[in-house]
N, C-alpha and C positions, 0 to 999 in steps of 0.2 A: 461648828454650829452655824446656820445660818443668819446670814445680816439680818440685823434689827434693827428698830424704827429709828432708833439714835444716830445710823449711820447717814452721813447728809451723801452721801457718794449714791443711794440708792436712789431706785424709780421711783415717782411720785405717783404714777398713773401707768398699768400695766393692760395690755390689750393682748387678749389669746385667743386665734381659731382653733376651738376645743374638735380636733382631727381625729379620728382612728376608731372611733366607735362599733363602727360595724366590723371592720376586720378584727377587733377585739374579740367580736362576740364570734364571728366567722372560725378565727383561730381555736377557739372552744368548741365548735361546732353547734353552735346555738342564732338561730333569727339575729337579724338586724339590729330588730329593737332591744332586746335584751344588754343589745349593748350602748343604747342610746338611756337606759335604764341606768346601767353602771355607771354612765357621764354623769349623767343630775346626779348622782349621791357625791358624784369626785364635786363637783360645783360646790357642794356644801363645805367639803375639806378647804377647798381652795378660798375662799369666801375667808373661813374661819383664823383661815393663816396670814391674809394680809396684815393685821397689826402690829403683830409681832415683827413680819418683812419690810414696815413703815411704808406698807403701799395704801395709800388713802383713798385713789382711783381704781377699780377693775372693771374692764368692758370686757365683753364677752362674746364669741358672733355663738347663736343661736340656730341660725337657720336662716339663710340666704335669699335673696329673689331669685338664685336658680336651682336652689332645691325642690322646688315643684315639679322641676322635669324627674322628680325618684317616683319611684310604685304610688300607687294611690294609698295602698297596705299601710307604706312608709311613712307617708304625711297623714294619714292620719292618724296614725299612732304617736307620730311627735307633736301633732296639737293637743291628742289625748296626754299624753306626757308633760308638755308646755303647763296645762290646765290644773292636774294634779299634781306639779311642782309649785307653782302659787300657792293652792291651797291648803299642804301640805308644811309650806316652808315659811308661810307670812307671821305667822309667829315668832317663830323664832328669828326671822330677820329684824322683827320690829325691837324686841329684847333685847338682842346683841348690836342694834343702832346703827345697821343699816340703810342705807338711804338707798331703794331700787327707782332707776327709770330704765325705760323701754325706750329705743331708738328702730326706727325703719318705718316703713307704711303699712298703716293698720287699715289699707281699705280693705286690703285681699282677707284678712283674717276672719273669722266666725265674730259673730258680735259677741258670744258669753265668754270669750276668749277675753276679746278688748274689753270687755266690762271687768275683768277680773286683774288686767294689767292698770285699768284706769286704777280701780280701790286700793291694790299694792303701792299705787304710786302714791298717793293721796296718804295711806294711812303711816309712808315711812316720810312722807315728807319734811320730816322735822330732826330727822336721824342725820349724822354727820361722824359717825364713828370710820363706816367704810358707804363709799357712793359704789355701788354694784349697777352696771350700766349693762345691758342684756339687747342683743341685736334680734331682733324677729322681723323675716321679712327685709332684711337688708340688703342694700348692694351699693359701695361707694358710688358707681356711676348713678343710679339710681337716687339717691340721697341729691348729689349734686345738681339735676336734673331738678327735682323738684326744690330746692333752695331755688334756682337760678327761676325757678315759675316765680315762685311769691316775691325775688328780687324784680322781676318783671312787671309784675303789678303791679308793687310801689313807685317804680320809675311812672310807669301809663296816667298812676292815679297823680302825680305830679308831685309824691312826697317825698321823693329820689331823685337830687340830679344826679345824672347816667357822669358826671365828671370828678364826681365824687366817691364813685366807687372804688374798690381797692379786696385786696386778698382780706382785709378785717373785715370789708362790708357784708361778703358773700359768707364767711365765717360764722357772719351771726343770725344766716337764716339756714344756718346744717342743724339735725337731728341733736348733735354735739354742743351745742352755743352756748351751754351754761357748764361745759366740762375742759379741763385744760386738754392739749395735745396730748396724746399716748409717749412716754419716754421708750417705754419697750414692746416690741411688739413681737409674742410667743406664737411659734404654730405647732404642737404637738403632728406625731404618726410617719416623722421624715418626710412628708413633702415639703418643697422649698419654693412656694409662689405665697400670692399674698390672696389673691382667691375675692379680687374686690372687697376687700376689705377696710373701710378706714382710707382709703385714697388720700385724700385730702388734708386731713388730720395726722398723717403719719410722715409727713415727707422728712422731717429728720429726726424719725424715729429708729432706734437700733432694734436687730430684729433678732432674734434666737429662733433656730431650727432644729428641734428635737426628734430622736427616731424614739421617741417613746409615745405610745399611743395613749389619748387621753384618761382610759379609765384605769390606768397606770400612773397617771401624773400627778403623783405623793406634794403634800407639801413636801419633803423632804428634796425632792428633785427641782421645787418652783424655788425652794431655798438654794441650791447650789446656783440655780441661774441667776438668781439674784445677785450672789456672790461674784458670777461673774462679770457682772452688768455693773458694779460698783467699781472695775478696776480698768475697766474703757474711758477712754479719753473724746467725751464730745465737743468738738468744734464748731458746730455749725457753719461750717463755709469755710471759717476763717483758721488762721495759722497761728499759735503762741509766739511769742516773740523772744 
């Protein structure tokens, strides 16, 4: 059986680039999107198993800042998909005590898009069973990039001394600043890069590389990793004595 919430050896805060989607759907012989279809329902799975796997945190990447360079076909179909996963699924996250926020920059996106991740955000705001953290439009450098503006402007504006800064200051103007660090970070479909993901937030985080593609990815399977992620030894730097 997989670890449960009682085990204190497990992650606190789980981070996964949801991987494989299309050659999921490719290996069936079916579009792209049909397999970015069978993601969002595995989302719902994976969502519903954190409590019992005593993960409190789950971030998610979504959809990249260089996923634009795909088909036009393609982006538009995962904002159409993006749109009717909210609408679809705000219910039942708000029930089962969910808390969703949205991380990345929402200038590039559709405004009835943003409009629909603002009221998500607002009407779970009070949930605290699982904090479901969802990346659109994301890219570590990108993120850091714009922290480092609005750290910019409070120096300029005079309400920052520049000697005061430090890795906590910059910390607390990322998309992230109200979420602890990722303990693990999952990337379904066998690639082994981090695909700017989480940069910043991840630096001693343990990573698990799965050849399973994500609309494949059972709770059953997020539980064994679990399981293995509870018998690692993290040090942060330093050595046991």
């Amino acid at each position: 059986m997989a670890a449960k919430s009682q085990n204190e050896n497990g992650p606190q805060h789980v981070a996964i680039i949801m991987d494989g989607n299309g050659r999921w759907a490719q290996n069936r012989g079916r579009p792209r999107l049909f397999g970015h279809q069978a993601g969002a329902k595995r989302v719902r799975d994976i969502v519903k198993a954190c409590p019992d796997l005593g993960i409190k945190y789950l971030t998610i990447f979504a959809f990249s800042t260089e996923n634009w360079k795909r088909t036009q076909t393609e982006v538009a179909g995962l904002m159409t998909l993006f749109r009717r996963y909210i609408q679809s699924e705000a219910k039942a996250l708000l029930k089962a005590g969910v808390r969703v926020r949205f991380i990345g920059d929402r200038d590039r996106l559709e405004a009835n898009l943003v409009s629909l991740m603002n009221e998500l955000e607002e009407m779970t705001a009070h949930n605290d069973a699982v904090h479901l953290t969802i990346a659109i439009n994301y890219g570590g450098r990108d993120e850091v990039a714009r922290a480092t503006k609005r750290l910019a402007r409070e120096v300029a504006a005079g309400r920052l001394d520049p000697e005061d800064v430090n890795d906590e200051t910059l910390a607390s103007f990322l998309d992230t600043c109200l979420l602890p660090d990722p303990d693990l970070v999952i990337r379904t479909s066998g690639e082994a890069r981090i695909s700017n993901f989480l940069l910043w937030q991840s630096a001693y985080a343990e990573y698990e590389f799965t050849p399973v593609l994500w609309p494949d990815f059972t709770p059953k399977v997020f539980g064994e990793i679990i399981d293995k992620y509870a018998l690692r030894d993290r040090r942060y730097g330093g050595v046991k004595a």
